[in-house]
N, C-alpha and C positions, 0 to 999 in steps of 0.2 A: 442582359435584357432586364430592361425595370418589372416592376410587379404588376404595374396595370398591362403592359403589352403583354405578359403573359398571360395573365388574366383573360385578355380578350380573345388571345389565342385560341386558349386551350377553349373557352366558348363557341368560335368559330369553326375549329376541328370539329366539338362535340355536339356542336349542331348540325352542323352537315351530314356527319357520320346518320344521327337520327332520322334528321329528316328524308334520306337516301332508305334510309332498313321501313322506314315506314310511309314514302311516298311509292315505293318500286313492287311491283306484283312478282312474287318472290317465288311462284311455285306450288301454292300452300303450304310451304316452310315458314317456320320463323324466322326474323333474322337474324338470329346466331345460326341455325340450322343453313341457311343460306350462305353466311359468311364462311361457315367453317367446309362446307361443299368446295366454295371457291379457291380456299388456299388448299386443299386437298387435290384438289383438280392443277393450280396453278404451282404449285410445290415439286405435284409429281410423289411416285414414295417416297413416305414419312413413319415414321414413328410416333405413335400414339404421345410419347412422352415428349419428343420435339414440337409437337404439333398444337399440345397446353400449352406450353411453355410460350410459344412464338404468339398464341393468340389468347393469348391470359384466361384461360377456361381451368378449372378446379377439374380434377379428374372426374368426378361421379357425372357432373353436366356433360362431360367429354364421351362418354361411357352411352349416356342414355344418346346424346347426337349422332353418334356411330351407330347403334343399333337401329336408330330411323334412318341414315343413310342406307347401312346397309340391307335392311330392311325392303327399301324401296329400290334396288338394287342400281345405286348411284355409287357407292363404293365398294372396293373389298377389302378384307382385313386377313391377313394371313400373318403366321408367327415370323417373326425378325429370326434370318435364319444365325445371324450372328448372338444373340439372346433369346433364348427360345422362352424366359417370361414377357417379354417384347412382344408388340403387334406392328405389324406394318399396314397402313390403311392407303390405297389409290383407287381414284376416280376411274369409275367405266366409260365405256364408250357412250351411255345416255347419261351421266353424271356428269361427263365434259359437256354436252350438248347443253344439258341444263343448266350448269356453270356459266356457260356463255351467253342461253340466254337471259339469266340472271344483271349479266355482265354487261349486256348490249341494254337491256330495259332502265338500267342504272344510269348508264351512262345519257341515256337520250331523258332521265329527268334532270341530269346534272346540266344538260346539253342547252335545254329548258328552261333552265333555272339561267341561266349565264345570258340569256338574252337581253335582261337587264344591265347590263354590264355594258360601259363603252367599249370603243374598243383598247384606248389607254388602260382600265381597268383589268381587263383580259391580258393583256400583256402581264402586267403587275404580278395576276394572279401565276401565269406561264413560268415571268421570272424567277418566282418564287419557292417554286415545285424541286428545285436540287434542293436546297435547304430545307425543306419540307420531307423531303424522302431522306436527306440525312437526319435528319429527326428519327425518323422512323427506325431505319438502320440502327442509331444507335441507342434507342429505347427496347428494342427486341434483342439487342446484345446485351439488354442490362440482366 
């Protein structure tokens, strides 16, 4: 892929991603505080350390995220019985609700947003999403 389509790409991604954490009523979370609920909830148990790692968060930001989670009692953290320096963090039962409805308020700005779109473009964007998710896949394996 040449340098300008990446370019645009990665503009494209990085816009979307934005304007989604800052169009969508998140909870009174931030949206990392949001984002990182989600794949905690959508993950299932994790390790604190898999859990940085997948979502590019520096441990201290990881640390204070957890403690508002669990705090607010959306997740819980108990010790990795296989590593007992390890935490394992999963989503509660109002931590999924919340997750979802995170998930659902997202989705109906995306939903929104796409009204513009014909319907040849909507396909486009459709076809696009394997290659798109192997992206991803293989940026979180890096």
């Amino acid at each position: 892929m040449d340098e300008e389509t990446l370019t645009r790409l990665r503009y494209a991604i990085s816009g979307l991603a934005r304007q989604l954490g800052r169009d969508s009523p998140d909870e009174g979370m931030t949206p990392t505080q949001a984002v990182t609920l989600g794949a905690i909830a959508h993950r299932g148990p994790i390790s604190l350390s898999r859990l940085a790692r997948t979502e590019g968060l520096h441990a201290s930001l990881l640390s204070r995220i957890v403690r508002y989670l669990e705090r607010n009692e959306l997740i819980t953290r108990t010790q990795d019985p296989d590593d007992m320096r390890s935490h394992i963090v999963e989503a509660t039962a109002k931590g999924k609700e919340t997750a979802a409805r995170i998930r659902n308020n997202r989705s109906a700005v995306l939903a929104e947003a796409t009204r513009v779109l014909s319907e040849a473009e909507e396909q486009q964007v459709a076809d696009a999403l394997p290659a798109l998710e192997k992206l991803v896949v293989t940026l979180l394996a890096e």
